[in-house]
C-alpha positions in Angstrom: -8.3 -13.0 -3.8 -9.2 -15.1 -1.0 -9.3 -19.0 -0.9 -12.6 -20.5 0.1 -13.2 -23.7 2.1 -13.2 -26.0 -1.0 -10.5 -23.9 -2.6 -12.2 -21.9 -5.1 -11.3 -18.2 -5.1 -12.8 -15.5 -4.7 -12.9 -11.6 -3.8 -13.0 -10.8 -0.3 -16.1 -8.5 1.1 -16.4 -5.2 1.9 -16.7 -5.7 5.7 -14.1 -8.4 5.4 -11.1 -6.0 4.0 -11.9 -3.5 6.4 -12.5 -5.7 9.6 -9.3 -6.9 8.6 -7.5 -3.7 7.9 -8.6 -2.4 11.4 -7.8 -5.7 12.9 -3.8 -5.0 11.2 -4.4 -1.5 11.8 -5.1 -2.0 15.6 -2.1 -4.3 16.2 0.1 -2.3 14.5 -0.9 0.3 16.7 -0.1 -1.9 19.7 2.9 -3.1 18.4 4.1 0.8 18.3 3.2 1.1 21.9 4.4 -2.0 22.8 8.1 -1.6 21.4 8.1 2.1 21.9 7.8 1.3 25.6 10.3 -1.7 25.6 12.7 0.5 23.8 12.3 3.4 26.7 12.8 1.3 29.2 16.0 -0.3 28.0 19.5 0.7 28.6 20.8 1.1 25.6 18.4 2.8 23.3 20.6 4.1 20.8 20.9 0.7 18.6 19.1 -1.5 16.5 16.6 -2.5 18.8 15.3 1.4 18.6 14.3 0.7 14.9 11.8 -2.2 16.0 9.1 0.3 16.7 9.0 1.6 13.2 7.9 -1.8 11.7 4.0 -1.0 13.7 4.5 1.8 11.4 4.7 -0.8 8.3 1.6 -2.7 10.4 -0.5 0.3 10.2 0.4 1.2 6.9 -0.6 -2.4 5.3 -3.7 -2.5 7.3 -4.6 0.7 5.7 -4.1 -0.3 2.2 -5.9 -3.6 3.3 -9.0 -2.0 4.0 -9.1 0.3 0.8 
């Protein structure tokens, strides 16, 4: 459910969800690339901060779900 302008709820559209989903799809994609690059580059890429790639996985994954 989606709140409207004057608050009333309501379900969203069809294009909505899936704009939406592709939009959080697309960044989550980015993100990957993004930290996946960051982490390459760095020195030490053995430690925590080689995780923070897998949450564009959790991006993609929601935007997926947000779209069906």
């Amino acid at each position: 459910m989606v709140m409207g302008k004057h608050g009333v709820r309501q379900l969203p559209s069809r294009a909505g969800s899936v704009v939406g989903g592709l939009f959080v799809t697309g960044f989550g994609i980015f993100w990957i690339m993004m930290a996946g690059s960051a982490t390459r580059m760095s020195s030490n890429s053995h430690g925590v901060g080689s995780m923070f790639p897998l949450f564009g996985i959790l991006f993609v994954a929601f935007g997926i779900v947000l779209s069906i």
